[in-house]
C-alpha positions in Angstrom: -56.8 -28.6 13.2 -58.7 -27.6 16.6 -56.2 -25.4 17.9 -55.4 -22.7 15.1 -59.1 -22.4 14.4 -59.9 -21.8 18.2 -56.8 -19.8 18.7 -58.6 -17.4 15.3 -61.7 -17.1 17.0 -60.3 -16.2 20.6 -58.2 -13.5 18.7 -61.4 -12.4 16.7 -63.0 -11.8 20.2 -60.3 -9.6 22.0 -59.7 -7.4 19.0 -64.0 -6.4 18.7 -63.9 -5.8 23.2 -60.7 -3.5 22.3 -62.9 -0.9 20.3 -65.1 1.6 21.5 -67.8 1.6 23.2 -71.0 3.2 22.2 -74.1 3.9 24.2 -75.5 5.3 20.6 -74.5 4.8 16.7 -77.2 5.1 14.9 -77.3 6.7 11.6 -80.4 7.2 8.9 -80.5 7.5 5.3 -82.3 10.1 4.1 -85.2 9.7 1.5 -84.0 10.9 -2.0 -80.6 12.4 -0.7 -83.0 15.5 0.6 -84.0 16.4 3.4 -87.0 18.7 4.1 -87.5 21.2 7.0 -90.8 19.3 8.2 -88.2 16.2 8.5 -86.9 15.6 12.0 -85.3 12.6 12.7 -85.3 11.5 16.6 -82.8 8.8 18.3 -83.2 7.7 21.8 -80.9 6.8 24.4 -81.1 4.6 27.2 -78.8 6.3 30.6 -78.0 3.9 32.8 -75.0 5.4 35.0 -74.7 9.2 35.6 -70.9 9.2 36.3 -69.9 7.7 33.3 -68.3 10.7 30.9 -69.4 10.2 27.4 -68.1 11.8 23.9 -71.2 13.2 21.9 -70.9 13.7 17.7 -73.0 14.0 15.1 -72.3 12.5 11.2 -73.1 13.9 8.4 -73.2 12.1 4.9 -73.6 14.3 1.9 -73.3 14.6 -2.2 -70.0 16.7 -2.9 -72.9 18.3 -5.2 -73.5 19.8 -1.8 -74.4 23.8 -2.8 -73.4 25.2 1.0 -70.3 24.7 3.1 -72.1 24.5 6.8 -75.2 22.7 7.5 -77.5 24.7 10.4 -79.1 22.1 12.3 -81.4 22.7 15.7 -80.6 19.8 18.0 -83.4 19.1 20.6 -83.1 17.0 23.8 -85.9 15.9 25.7 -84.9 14.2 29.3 -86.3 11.9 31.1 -88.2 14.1 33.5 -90.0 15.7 30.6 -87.6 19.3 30.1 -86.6 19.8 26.7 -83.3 21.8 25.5 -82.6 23.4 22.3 -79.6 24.4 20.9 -78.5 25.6 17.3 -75.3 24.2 15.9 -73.9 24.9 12.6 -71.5 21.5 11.3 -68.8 23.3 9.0 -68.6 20.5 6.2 -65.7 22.4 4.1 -63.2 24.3 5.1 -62.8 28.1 4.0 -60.8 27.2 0.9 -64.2 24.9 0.1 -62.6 21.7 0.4 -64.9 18.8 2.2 -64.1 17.9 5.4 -64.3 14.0 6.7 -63.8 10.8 4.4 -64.6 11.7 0.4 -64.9 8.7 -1.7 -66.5 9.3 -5.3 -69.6 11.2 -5.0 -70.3 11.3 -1.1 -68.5 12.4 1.9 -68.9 11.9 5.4 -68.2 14.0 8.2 -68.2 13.3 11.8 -68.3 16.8 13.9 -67.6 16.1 18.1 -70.7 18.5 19.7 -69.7 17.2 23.2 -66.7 16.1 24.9 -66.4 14.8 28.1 -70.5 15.3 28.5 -72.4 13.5 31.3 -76.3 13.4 32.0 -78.1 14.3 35.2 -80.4 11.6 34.8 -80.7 7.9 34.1 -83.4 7.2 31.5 -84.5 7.4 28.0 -83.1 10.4 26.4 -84.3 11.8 23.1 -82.1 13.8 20.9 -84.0 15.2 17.5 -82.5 16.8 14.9 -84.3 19.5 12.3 -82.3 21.5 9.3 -82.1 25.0 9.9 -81.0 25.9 7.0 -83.1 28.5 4.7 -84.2 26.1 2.3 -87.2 24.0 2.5 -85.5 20.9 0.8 -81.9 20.6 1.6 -80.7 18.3 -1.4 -77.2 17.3 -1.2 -78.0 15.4 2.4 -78.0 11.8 2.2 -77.4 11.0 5.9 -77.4 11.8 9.6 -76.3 9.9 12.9 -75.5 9.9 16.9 -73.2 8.6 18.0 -72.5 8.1 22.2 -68.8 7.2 22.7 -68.3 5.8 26.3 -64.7 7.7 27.4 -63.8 5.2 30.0 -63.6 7.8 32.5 -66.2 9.2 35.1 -67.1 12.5 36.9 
């Protein structure tokens, strides 16, 4: 009776090591599905090896009650030395015909965009990485979620 249960739980093991490997997956629900231009929501990362080659995306969860088909976001990083970068990305959430991008399912979909491939940081350290909507809208409804996520690529620089 031993062996098949141990034999389970050693095959439970190798499949979770074969996924991927995130530095960062975070993801926040936001307050009433809404979120406001005053709103910024910050995620921190811990750099430990600067050779390591890591895959950078942000996700997206929103209403398919969603009234635009982009989302402008302003994504600032502040390194470990103190400099901060700011850059303004816009996340295409339907395609020109209006159909949602990502995985729908009932009322939400979600979107995962890649911002960074193959992207490697100068610096070991905490790394901060805040997000703001830059849309023209003070309260964005339709917006229910945002993440990070940090995908280790298995290969280095």
């Amino acid at each position: 009776m031993r062996k098949p249960i141990a034999l389970v739980f050693c095959l439970a093991i190798l499949a979770s090591a074969c996924g991927p490997r995130y530095l960062l997956k975070e993801t926040r629900k936001l307050s009433g599905e809404t979120w406001s231009y005053g709103d910024s929501l910050a995620f921190q990362a811990a750099i430990r090896d600067t050779a390591q080659l890591y895959d950078i995306s942000l996700v997206v969860k929103h209403r398919t009650d969603y009234n635009f088909q982009n989302l402008y976001l302003r994504i600032h990083t502040e390194f470990p030395d103190g400099k901060k970068l700011t850059q303004v990305l816009s996340l295409e959430l339907a395609n020109k015909a209006g159909k949602w991008q990502g995985a729908c399912s009932g009322d939400h979909c979600t979107l995962e965009v890649p911002i960074q491939i193959n992207a490697f940081f100068n610096q070991t350290g905490v790394h901060t990485f805040t997000l703001e909507q830059y849309m023209r809208a003070d309260d964005l409804a339709g917006i229910s979620a945002l993440g990070i996520r940090i995908k280790e690529t298995g290969a280095r620089k």
